[in-house]
C-alpha positions in Angstrom: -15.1 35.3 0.4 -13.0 32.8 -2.0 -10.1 31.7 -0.2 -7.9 30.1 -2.6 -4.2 28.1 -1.3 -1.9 26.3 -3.8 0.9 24.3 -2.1 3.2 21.4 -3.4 3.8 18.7 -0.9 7.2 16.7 -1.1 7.6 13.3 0.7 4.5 13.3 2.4 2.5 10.2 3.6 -0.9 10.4 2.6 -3.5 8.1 4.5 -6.2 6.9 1.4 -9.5 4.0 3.0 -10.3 2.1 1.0 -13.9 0.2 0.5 -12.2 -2.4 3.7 -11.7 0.2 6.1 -7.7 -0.4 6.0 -5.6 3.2 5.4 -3.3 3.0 2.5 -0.2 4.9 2.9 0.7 6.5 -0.4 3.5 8.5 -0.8 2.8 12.1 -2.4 5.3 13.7 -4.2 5.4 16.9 -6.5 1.8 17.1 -5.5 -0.3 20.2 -6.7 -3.1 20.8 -4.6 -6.2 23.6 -4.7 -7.9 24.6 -1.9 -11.4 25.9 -1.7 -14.0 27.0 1.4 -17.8 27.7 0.8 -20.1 29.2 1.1 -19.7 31.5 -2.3 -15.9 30.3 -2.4 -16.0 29.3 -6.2 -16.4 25.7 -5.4 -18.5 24.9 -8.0 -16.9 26.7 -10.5 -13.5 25.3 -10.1 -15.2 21.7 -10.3 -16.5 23.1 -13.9 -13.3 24.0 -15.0 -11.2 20.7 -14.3 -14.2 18.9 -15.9 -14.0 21.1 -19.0 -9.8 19.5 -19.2 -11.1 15.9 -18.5 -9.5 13.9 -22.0 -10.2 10.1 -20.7 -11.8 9.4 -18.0 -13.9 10.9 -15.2 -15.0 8.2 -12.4 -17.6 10.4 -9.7 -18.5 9.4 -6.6 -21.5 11.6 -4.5 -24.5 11.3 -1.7 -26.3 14.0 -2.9 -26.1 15.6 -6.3 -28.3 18.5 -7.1 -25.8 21.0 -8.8 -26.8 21.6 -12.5 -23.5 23.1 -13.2 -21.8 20.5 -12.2 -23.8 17.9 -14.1 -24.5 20.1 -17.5 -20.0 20.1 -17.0 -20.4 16.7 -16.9 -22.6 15.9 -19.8 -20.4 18.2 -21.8 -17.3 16.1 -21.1 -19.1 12.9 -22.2 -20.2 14.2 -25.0 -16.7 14.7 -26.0 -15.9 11.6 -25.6 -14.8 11.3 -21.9 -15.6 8.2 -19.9 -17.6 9.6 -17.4 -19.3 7.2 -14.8 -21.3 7.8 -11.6 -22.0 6.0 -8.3 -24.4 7.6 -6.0 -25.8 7.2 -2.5 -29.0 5.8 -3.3 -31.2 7.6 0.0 -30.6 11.1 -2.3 -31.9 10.2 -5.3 -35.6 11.1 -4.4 -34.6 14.0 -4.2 -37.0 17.2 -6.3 -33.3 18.4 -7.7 -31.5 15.5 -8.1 -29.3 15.5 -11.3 -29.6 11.8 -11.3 -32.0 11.5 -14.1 -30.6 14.2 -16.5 -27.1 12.5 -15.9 -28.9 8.9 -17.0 -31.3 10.4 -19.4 -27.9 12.0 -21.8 -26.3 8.0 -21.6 -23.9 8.3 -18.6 -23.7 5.1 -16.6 -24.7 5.9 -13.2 -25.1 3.5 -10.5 -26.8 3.4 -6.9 -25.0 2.1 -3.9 -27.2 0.9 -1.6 -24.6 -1.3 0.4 -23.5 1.4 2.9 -26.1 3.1 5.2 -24.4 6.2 3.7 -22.7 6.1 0.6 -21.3 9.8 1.8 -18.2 10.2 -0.5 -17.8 13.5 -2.3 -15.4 12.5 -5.0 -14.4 12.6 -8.6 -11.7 11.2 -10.1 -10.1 12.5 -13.7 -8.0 11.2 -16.0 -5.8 9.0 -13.1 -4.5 12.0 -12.0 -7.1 14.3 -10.5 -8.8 13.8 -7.0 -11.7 16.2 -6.6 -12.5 15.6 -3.0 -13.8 17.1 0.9 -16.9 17.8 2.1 -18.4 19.8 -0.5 -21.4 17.9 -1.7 -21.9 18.5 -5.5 -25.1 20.9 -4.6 -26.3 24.0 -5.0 -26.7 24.5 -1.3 -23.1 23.2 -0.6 -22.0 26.3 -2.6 -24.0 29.1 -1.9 -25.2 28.0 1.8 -22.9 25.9 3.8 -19.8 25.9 5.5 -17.3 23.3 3.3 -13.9 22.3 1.9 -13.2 21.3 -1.2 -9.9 19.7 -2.5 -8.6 19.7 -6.3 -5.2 17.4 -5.6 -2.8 16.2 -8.8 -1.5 13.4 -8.2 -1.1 10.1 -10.4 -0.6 8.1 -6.9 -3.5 9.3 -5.1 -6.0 9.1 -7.7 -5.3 5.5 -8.0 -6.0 4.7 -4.8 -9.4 6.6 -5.1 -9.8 4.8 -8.5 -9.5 1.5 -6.7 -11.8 2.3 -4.0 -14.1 3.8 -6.3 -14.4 0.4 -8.1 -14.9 -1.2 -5.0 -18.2 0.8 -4.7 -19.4 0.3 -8.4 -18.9 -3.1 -8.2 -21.7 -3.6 -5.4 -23.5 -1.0 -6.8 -26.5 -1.3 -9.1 -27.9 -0.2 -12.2 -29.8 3.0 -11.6 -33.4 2.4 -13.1 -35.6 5.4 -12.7 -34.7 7.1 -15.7 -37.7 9.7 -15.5 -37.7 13.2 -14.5 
């Protein structure tokens, strides 16, 4: 069942970690934020549709990454001239649906971060505004077969923090080579 809560959070502190462990406090105000439960709770879809608004940027961050809709949304948006860029956990990429490939193969720059046991962030950040974020792995089995959260938050404050700690990442990640599927 899609179970859907919009909410706006004045004056809130918001705890953010960032690649050294330390929480951030960020303070969140006139902050817009979606709320979405899988299984079959439109998860996927509503990540489709705030990549279809991306204009500048979109910075993604994901341990495993098997959802074609997802990825085909993010082709799209680079092929409209979005700056779309990818760090993923590099124990996922072997696997049979991994969108790794198709994402390298149409010229996004994805990277591998090997640095962290688990590189288990779930995020994507667009335009310096938009935090996609929880536990919903950008899978087909995170939507259709597991219990998960996901989190669509607006907020110019917030997405800089994940912007920064999403550097972080990229910047010990490497290159992804196996460009084959």
């Amino acid at each position: 069942m899609k179970r859907i809560l919009m909410c706006v959070l004045v004056g809130v502190v918001w705890p953010a970690a960032m690649c050294t462990g330390a929480a951030v406090p960020a303070k969140v105000e006139d902050t817009t934020i979606a709320v979405y439960f899988s299984p079959k709770g439109g998860c996927t879809d509503a990540i489709v549709g705030v990549l279809k608004d991306a204009k500048r940027t979109v910075l993604v961050q994901a341990y495993s990454f098997t959802s074609a809709p997802i990825a085909n949304a993010l082709v799209e948006a680079h092929r409209r001239g979005v700056r779309v860029q990818v760090v993923l956990d590099t124990s996922r990429l072997s696997e049979a649906s991994s969108q790794a490939a198709l994402l390298a193969n149409r010229g996004i720059p994805l990277k591998v971060d090997a640095q962290h046991t688990l590189a288990h962030d779930k995020t994507m950040i667009l335009d310096g505004e938009i935090v996609i974020t929880g536990s919903f792995d950008f899978t087909n089995a995170a939507e259709t077969q597991h219990a998960e959260n996901l989190l669509i938050i607006e907020n110019k404050n917030l997405a800089g923090l994940y912007t920064r700690n999403w550097e972080g990442h990229a910047a010990h990640a490497k290159p992804y080579a196996g460009r084959r599927r």
